[in-house]
N, C-alpha and C positions, 0 to 999 in steps of 0.2 A: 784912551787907555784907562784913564782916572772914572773912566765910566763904567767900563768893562766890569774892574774891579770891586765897584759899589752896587751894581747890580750882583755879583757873585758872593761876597759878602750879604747882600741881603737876602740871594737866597741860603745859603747857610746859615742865617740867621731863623730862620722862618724853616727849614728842617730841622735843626736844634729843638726849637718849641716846639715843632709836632712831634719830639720823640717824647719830651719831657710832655709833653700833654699825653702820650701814650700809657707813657710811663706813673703815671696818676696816683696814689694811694695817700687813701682809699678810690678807687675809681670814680668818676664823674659820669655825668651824659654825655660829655664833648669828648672825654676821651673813648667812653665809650663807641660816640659816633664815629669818630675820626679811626679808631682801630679797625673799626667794621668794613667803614668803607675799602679800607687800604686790603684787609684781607680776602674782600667780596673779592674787588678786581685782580689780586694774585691769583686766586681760587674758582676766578670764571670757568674753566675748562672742566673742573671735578662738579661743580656747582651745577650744570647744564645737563653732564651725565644724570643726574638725579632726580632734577625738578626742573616743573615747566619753570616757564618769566614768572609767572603770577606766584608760584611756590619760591621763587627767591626771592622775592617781595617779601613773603611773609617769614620767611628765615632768617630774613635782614634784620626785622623788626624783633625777632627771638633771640638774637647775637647780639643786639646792642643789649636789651633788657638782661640779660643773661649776662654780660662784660661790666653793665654797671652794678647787680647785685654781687655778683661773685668772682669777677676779676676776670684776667686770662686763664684760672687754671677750671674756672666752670666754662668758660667759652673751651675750650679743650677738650673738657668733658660730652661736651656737644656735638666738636668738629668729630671727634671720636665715635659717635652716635652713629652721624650720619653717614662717613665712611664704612665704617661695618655693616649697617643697615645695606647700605643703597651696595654694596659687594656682594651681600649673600642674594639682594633682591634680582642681580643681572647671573645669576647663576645657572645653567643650561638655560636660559630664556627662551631661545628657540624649541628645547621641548615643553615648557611652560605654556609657550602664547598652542604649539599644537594641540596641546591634552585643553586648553583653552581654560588654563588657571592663571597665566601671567599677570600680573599686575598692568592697565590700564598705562600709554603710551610709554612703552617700554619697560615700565618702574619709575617713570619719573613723576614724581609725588607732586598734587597741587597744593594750594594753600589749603582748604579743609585737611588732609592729611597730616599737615605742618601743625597745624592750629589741634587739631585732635589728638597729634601724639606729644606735643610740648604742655598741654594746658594746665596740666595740675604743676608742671616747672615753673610755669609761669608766674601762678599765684603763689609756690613758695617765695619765688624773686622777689615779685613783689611785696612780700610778707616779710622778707630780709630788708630791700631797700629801706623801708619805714618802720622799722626794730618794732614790729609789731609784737608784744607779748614782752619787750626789753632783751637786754643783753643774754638772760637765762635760756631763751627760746631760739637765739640764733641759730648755735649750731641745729638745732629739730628739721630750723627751714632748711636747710644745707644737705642733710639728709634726705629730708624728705624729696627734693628737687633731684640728689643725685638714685634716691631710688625707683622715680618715677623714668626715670629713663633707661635705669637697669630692666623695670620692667619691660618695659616699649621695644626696646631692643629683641630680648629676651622672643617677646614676642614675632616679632617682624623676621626675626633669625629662626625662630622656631616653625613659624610656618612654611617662608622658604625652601628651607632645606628639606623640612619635611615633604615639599611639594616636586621637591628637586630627586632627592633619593630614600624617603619614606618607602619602604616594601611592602610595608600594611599599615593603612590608616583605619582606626577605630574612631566611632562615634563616645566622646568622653561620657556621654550619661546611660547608654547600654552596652558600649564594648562590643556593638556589630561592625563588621567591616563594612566600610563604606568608600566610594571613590574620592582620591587626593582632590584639596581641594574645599571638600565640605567644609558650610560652618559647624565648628565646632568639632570637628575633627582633630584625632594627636596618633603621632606616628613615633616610633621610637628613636628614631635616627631625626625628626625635627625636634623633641620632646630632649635629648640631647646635648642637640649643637645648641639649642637654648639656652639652655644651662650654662653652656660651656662661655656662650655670649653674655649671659649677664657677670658671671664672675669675672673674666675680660674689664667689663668695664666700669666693675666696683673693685678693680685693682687700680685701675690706672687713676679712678678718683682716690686711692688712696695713694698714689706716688705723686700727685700732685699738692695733696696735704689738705684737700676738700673732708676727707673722713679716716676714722683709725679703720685696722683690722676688723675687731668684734663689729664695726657699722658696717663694712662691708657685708662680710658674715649676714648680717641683719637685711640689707639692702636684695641681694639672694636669693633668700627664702622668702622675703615678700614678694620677690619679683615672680617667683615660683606656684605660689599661691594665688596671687592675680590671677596670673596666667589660663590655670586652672580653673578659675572663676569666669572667666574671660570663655575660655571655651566653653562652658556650662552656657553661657547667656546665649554664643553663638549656637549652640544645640538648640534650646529650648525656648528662645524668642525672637532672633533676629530673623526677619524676612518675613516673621508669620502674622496671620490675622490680629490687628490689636497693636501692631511695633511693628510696622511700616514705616517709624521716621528712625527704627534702631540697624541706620546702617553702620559702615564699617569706620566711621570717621567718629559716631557716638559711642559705640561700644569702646574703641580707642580710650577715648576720655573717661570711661567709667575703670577700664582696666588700672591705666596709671593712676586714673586718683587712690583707686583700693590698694593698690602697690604703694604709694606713697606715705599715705593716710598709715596702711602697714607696719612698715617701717620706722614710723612716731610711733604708734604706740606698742612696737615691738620693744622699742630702745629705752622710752618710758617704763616699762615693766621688768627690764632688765637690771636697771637701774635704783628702782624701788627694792629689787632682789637683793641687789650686790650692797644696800645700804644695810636690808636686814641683817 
């Protein structure tokens, strides 16, 4: 009995500690790991919908670095992301994979994909971990991380949907109709929900206290202008003679950096205003 007891106390001793290791602030890497791990395995069944093994391998690795720069409410900002995303990406699927635009085993995203649509997050994280530029430049990386993913969304939701119930897709650098699907292609109804997506989830970074209003605001309109750049590149270079290595996982990265990078020096220039 005297046994029973010391083992049950010691594992409540030993849950105690992992909550307060959870519990961390400033957050660490151990609790960063230890929170990761606990919400991979609650989260297996959404997790699977999404992405192969090898893409939650690399999402593993975006949660912890994500949980130790910016806490639970940037890992939120994330869990956020990919809900939305991988929702609008299973949308009529079956008329998707027939018109034969669907996204590659079902929507479920590899690690290129992961790695393509977090990378400019990344490096803000880690631009935050190491106070690169000091205490004046944090909130910028904070920003800039939560608008590279307003971007990415933005994106991800606006093709979708566009692919899903688009009526008429235009090519964005001559505004000829072209079939859903195309790179570089925008439809009014994906051109839209996009919109509608990135505001979405520079609200919720703002209820979780990641950014104010006017950054939202900021995060938005850069995500909006990516976007649009983003389709220009897919019109005018990807696939063609010369950018054969500009596929969909490159252009990714070039979108959210411009979206990120964006939103620094949108909120820098605002700022410089608001002092004159």
């Amino acid at each position: 009995m005297l046994t029973i007891v010391s083992a049950s106390g010691h594992d409540l001793s030993l849950i105690q500690k992992s909550i307060e290791l959870v519990q961390s602030s400033p957050p660490t890497w151990q609790s960063a790991l230890l929170s990761n791990v606990i919400i991979f395995i609650l989260g297996t069944p959404i997790l699977i919908s999404g992405l192969s093994l090898s893409g939650i391998a690399a999402a593993f690795l975006l949660g912890t670095l994500t949980w130790r720069s910016f806490g639970p409410s940037g890992f939120f900002l994330v869990a956020s992301y990919f809900v939305i995303g991988t929702a609008a990406t299973k949308v009529k699927m079956a008329q998707k994979e027939a018109q034969g635009v669907a996204e590659k085993r079902k929507g479920r995203r590899g690690p290129g994909s992961v790695i393509g649509s977090s990378a400019a997050g990344c490096v803000c994280a880690v631009l935050s971990i190491y106070k690169i530029g000091g205490k004046a430049y944090s909130p910028l990386w904070v920003l800039g991380f939560v608008a590279s993913f307003c971007t990415k969304l933005s994106d991800t939701v606006s093709s979708e949907i566009g692919k899903a119930y688009g009526k008429t897709t235009y090519l964005v650098t001559t505004f000829k109709v072209v079939p859903r699907g195309t790179e570089g292609a925008v439809s009014v109804e994906g051109t839209l929900a996009g919109l509608i997506a990135s505001a979405l989830l520079a609200s919720v970074a703002c209820l979780v206290g990641q950014i104010n209003v006017p950054e939202a605001a900021v995060c938005v309109v850069a995500s909006q202008i990516a976007n649009l750049g983003e389709s220009f590149i897919g019109a005018e270079f990807q696939g063609k003679d010369g950018f054969r290595w500009l596929n969909n996982d490159a252009v990714n990265v070039i979108n959210i950096t411009i979206g990120s990078i964006l939103a620094v020096v949108m909120q820098q220039f605002m700022l410089q205003k608001w002092h004159l």
